[in-house]
VMD Tcl script that builds the backbone (N, CA, C; Angstrom):
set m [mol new atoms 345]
animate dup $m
set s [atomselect $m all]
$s set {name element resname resid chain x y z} {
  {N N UNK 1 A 4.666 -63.177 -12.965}
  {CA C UNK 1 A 3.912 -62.390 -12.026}
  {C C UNK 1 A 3.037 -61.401 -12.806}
  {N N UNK 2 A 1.716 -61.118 -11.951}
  {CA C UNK 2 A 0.493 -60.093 -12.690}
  {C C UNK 2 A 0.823 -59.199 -12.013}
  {N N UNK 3 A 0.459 -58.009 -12.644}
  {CA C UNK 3 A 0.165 -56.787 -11.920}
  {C C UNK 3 A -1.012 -56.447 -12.327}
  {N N UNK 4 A -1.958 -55.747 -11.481}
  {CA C UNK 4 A -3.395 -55.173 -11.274}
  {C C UNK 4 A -3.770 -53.886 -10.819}
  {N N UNK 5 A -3.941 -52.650 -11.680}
  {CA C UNK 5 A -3.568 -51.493 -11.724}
  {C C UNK 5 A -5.133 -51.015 -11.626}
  {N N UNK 6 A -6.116 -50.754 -10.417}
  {CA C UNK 6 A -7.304 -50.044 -10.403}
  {C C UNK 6 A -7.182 -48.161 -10.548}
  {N N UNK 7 A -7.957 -47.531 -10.958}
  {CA C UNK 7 A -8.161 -46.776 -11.030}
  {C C UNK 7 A -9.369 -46.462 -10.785}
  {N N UNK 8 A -9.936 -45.643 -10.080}
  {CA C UNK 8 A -12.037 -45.362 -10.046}
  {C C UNK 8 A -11.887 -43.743 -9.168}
  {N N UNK 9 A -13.083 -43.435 -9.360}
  {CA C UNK 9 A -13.938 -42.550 -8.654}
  {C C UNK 9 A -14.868 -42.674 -8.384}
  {N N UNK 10 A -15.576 -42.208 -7.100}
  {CA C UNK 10 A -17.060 -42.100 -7.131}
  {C C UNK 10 A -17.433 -41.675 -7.688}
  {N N UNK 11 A -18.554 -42.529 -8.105}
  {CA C UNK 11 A -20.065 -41.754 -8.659}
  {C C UNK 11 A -20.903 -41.477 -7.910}
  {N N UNK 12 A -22.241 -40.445 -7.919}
  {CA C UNK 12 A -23.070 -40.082 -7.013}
  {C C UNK 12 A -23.976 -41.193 -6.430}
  {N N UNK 13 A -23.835 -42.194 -6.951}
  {CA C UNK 13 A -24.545 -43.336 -5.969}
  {C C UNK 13 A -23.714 -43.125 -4.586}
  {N N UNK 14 A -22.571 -43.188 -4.043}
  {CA C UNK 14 A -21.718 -43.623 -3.742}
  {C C UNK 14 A -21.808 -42.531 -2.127}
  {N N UNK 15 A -21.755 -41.198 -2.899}
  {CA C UNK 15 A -22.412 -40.216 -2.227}
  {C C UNK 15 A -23.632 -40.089 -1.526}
  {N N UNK 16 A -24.772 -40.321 -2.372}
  {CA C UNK 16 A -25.821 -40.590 -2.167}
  {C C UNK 16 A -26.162 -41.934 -1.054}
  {N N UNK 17 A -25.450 -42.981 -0.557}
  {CA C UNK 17 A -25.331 -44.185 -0.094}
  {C C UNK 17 A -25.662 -43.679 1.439}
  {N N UNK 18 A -26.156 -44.793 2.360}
  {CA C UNK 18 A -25.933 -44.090 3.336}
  {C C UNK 18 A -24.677 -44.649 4.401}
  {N N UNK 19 A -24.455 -44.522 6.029}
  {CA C UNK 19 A -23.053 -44.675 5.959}
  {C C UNK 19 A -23.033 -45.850 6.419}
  {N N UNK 20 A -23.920 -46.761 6.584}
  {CA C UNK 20 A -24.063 -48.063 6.975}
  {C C UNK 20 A -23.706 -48.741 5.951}
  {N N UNK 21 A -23.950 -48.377 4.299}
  {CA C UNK 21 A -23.879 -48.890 3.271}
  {C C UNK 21 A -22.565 -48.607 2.489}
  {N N UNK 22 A -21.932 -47.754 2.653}
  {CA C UNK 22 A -21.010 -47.285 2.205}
  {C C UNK 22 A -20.114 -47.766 3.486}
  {N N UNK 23 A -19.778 -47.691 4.601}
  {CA C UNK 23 A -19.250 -48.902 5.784}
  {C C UNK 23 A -18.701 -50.407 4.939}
  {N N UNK 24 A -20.280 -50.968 5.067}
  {CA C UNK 24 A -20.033 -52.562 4.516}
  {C C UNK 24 A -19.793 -53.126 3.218}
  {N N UNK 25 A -19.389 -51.313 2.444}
  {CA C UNK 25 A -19.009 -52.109 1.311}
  {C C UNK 25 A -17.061 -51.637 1.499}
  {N N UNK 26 A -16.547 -51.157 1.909}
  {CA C UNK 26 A -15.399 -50.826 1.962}
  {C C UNK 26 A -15.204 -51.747 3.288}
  {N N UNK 27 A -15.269 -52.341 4.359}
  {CA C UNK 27 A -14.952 -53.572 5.068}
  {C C UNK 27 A -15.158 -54.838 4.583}
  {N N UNK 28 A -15.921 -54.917 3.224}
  {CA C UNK 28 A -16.194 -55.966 2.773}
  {C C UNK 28 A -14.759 -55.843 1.848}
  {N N UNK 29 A -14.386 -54.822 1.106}
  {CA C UNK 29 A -13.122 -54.967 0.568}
  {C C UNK 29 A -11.620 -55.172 1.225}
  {N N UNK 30 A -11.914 -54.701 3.006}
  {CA C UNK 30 A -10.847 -55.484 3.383}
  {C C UNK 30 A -10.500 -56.365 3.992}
  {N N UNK 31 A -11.797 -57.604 3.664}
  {CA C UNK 31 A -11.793 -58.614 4.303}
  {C C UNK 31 A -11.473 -59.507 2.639}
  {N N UNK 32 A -11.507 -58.783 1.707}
  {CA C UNK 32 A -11.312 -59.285 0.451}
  {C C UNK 32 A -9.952 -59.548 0.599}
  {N N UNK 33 A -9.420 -58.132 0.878}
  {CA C UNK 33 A -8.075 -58.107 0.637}
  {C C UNK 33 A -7.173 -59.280 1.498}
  {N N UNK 34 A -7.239 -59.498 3.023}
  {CA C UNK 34 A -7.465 -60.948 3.813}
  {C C UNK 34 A -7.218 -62.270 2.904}
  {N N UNK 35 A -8.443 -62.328 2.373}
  {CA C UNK 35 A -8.697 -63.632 1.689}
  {C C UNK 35 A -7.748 -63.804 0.093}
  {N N UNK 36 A -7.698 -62.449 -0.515}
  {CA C UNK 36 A -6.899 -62.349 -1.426}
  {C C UNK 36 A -5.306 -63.049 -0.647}
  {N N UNK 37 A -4.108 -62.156 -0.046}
  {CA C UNK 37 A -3.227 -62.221 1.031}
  {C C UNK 37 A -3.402 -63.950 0.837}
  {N N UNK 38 A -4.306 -64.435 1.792}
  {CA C UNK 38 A -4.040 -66.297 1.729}
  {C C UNK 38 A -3.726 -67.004 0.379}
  {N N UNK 39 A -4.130 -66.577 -1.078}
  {CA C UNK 39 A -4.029 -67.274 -1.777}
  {C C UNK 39 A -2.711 -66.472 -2.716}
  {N N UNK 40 A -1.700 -65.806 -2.023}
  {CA C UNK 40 A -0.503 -65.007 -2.640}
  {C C UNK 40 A -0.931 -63.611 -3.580}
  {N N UNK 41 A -2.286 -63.025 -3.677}
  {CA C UNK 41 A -2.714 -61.725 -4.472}
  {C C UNK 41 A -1.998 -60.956 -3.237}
  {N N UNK 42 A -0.525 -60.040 -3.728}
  {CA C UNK 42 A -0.124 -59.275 -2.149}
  {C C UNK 42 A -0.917 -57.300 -3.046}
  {N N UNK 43 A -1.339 -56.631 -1.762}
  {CA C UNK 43 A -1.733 -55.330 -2.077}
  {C C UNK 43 A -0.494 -54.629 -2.001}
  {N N UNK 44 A -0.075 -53.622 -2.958}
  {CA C UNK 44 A 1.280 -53.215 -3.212}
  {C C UNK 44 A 1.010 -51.288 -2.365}
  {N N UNK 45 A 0.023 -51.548 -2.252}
  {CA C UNK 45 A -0.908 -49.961 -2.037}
  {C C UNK 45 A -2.020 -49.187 -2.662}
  {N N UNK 46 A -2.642 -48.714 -1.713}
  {CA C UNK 46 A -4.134 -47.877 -2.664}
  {C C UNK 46 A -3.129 -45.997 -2.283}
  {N N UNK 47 A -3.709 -45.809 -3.682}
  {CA C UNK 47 A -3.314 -43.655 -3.203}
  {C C UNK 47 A -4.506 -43.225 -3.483}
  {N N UNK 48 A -4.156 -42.002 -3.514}
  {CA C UNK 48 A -4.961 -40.958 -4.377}
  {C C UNK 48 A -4.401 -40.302 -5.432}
  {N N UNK 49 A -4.989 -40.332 -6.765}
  {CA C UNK 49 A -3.766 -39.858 -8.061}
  {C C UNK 49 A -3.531 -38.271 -7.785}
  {N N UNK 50 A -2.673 -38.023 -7.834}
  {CA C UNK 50 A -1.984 -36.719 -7.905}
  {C C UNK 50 A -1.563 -36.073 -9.570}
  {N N UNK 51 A -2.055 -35.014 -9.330}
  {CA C UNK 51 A -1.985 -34.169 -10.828}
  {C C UNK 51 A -0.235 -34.748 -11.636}
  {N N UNK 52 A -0.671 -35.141 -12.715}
  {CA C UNK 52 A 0.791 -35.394 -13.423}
  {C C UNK 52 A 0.220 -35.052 -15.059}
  {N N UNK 53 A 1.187 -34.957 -15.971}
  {CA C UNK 53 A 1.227 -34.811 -17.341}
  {C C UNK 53 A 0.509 -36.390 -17.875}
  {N N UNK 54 A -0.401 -36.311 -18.811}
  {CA C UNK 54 A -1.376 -37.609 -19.247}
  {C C UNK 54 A -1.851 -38.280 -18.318}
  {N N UNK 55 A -2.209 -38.033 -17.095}
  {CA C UNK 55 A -2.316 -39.038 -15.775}
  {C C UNK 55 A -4.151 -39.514 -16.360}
  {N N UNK 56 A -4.221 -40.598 -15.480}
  {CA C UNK 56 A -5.500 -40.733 -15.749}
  {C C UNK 56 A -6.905 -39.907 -15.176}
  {N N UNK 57 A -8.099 -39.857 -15.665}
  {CA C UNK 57 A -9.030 -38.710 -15.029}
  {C C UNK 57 A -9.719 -39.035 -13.720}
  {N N UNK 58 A -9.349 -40.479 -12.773}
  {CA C UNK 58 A -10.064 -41.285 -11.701}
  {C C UNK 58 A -8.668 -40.612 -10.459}
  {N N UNK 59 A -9.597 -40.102 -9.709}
  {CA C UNK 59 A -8.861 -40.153 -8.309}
  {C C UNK 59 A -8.251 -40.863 -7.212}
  {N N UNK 60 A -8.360 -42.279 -7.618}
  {CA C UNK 60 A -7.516 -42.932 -6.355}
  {C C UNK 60 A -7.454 -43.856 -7.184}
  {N N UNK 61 A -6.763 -44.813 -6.414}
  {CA C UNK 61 A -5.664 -46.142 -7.298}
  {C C UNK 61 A -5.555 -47.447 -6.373}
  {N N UNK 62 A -5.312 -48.605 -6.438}
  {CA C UNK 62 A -4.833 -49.231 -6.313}
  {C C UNK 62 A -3.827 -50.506 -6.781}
  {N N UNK 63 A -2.429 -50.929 -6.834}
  {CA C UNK 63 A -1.743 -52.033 -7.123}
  {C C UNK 63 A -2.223 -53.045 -6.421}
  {N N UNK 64 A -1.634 -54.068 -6.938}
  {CA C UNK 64 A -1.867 -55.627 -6.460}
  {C C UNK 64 A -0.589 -56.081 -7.393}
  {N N UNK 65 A -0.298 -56.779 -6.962}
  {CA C UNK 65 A 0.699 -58.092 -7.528}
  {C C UNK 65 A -0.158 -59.827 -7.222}
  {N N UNK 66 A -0.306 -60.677 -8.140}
  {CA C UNK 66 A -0.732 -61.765 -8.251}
  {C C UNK 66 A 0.113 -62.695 -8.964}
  {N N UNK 67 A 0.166 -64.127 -8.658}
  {CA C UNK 67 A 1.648 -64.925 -9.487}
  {C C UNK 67 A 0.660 -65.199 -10.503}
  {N N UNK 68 A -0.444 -65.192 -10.960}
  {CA C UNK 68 A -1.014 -65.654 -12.246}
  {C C UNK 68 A -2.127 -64.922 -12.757}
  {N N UNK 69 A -2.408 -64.974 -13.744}
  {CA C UNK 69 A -3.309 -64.306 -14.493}
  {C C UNK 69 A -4.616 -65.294 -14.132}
  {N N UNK 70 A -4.706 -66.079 -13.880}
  {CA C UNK 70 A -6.100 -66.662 -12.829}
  {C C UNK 70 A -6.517 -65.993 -11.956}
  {N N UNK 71 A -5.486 -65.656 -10.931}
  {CA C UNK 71 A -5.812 -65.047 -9.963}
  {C C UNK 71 A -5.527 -63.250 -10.001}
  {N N UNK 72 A -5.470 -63.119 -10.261}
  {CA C UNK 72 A -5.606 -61.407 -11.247}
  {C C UNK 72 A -7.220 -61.689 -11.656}
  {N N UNK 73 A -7.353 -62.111 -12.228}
  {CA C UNK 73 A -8.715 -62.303 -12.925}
  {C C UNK 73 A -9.765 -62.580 -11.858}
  {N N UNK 74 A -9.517 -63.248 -11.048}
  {CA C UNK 74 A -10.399 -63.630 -9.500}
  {C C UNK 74 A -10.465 -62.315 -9.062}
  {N N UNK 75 A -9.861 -61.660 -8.563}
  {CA C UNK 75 A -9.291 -60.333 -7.860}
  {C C UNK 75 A -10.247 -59.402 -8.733}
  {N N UNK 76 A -10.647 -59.319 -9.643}
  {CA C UNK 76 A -11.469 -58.129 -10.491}
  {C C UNK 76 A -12.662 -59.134 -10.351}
  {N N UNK 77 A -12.930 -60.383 -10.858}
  {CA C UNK 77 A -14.150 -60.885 -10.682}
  {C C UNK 77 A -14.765 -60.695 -9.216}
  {N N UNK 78 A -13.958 -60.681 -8.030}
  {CA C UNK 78 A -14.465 -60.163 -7.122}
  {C C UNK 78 A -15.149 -59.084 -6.514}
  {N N UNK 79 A -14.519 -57.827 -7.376}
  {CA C UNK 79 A -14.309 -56.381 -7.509}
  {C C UNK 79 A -15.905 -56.372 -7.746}
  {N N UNK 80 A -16.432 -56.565 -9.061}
  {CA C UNK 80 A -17.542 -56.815 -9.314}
  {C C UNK 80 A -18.313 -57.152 -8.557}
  {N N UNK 81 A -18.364 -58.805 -7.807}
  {CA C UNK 81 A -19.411 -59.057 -7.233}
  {C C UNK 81 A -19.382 -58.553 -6.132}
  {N N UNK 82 A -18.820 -57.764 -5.529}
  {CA C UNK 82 A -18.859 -56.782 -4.281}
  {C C UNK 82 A -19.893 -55.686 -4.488}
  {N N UNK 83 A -19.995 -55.759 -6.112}
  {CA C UNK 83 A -21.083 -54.173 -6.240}
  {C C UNK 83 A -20.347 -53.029 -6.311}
  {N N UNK 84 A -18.880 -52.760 -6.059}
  {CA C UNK 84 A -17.679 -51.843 -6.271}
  {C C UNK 84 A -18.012 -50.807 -7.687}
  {N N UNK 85 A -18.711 -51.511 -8.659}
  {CA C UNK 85 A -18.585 -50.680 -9.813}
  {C C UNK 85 A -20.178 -49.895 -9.724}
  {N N UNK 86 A -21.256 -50.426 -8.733}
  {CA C UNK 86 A -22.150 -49.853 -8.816}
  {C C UNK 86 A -22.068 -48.192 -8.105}
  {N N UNK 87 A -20.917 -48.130 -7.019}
  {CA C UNK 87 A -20.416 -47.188 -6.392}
  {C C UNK 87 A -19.273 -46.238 -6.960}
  {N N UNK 88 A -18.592 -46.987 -7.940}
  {CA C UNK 88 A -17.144 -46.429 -8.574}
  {C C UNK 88 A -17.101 -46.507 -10.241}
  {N N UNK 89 A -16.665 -45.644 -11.017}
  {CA C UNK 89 A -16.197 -45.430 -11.945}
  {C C UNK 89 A -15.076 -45.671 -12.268}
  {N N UNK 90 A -14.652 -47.054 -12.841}
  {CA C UNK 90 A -13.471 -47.531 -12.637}
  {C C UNK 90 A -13.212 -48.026 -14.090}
  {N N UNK 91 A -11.260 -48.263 -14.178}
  {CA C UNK 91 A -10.876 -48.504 -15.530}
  {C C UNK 91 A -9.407 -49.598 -14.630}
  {N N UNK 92 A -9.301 -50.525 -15.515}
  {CA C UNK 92 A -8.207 -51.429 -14.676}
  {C C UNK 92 A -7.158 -51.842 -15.510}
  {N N UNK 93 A -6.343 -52.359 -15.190}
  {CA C UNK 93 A -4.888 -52.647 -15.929}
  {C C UNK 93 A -4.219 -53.477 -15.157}
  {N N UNK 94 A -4.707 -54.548 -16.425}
  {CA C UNK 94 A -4.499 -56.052 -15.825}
  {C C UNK 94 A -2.819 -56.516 -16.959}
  {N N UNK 95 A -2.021 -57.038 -16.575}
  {CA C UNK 95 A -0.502 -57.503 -17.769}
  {C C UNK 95 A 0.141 -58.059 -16.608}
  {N N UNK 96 A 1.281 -59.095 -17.604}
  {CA C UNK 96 A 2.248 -59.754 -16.827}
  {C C UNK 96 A 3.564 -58.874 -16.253}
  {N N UNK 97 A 4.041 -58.789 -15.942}
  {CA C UNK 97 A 5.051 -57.747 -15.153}
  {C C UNK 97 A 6.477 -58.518 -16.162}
  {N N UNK 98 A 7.014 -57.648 -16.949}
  {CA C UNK 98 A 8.333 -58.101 -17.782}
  {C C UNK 98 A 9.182 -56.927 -17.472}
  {N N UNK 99 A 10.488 -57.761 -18.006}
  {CA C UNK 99 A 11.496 -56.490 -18.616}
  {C C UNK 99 A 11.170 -55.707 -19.541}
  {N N UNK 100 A 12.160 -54.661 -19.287}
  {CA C UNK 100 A 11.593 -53.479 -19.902}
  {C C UNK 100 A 12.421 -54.062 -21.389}
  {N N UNK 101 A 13.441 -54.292 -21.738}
  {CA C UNK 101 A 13.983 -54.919 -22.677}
  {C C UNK 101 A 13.195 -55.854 -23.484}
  {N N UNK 102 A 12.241 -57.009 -22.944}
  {CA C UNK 102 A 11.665 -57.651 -23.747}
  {C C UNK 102 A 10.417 -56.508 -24.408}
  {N N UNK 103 A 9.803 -56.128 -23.920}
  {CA C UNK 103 A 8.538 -54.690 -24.022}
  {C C UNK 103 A 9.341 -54.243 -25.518}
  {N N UNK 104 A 10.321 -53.808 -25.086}
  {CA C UNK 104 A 10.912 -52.765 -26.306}
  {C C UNK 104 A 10.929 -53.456 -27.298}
  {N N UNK 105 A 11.498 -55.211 -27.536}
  {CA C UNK 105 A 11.751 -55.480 -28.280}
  {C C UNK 105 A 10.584 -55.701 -28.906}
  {N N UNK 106 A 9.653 -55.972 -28.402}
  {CA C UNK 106 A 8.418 -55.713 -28.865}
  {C C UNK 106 A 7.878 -54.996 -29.740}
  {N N UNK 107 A 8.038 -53.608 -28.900}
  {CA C UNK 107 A 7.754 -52.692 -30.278}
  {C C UNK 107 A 8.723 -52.251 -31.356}
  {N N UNK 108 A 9.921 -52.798 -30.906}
  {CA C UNK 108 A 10.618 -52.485 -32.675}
  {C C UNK 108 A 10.340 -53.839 -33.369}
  {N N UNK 109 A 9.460 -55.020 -33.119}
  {CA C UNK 109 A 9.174 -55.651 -34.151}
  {C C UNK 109 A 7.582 -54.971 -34.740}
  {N N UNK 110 A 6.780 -54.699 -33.794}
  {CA C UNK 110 A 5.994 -53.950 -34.441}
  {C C UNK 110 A 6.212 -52.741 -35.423}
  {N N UNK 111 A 6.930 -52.009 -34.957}
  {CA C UNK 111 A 7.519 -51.373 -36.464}
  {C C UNK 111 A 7.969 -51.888 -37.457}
  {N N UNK 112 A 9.035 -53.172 -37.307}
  {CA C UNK 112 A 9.224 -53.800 -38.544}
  {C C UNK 112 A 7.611 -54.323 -39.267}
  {N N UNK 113 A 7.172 -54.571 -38.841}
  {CA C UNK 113 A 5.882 -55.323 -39.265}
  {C C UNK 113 A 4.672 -54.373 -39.796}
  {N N UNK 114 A 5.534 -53.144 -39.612}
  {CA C UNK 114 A 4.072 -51.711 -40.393}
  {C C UNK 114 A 5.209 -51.230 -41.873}
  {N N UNK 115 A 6.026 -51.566 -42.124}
  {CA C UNK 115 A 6.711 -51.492 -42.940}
  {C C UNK 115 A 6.582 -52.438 -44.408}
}
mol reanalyze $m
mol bondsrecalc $m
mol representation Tube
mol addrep $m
């Protein structure tokens, strides 16, 4: 399983938009989300980031869960052709969803391997 970690803010386009335009581009994302849903991409939730220690500098968020890195990859290629980034300042975080055990073991071979 993928996980798909958005992060963005507006930019002043976005602001600047008017509300007909700024309307059909956020109904166009949840008719995405629809069509995503049919092919198993499930939405896990959108927030708004809340002040934390290292948090990232973008104000709202969204998860996704996807069973493959194909379709993770569809799901942002979409993002795009929606025009989403012409409106948003966005950074994403795309990985396979593991144990936390395999992760670790991970990085204590990377330490062996700077040695």
């Amino acid at each position: 399983m993928y996980v798909v970690i958005e992060t963005w803010t507006p930019k002043p386009a976005f602001f600047a938009a008017d509300e007909e335009t700024r309307n059909d581009l956020l109904a166009g994302a949840q008719e995405a989300m629809k069509q995503l849903a049919e092919v198993g991409v499930v939405t896990l939730g959108w927030g708004r980031v809340e002040p934390a220690a290292y948090s990232t500098s973008h104000e709202w968020f969204a998860v996704w869960q996807a069973p493959s890195k194909e379709l993770a990859d569809a799901l942002l290629g979409g993002v795009e052709i929606s025009g989403w980034y012409t409106y948003f300042e966005q950074s994403n975080v795309v990985g396979e969803l593991r144990s936390a055990e395999a992760v670790i073991a991970e990085h204590l071979a990377l330490e062996a391997e700077a040695k």
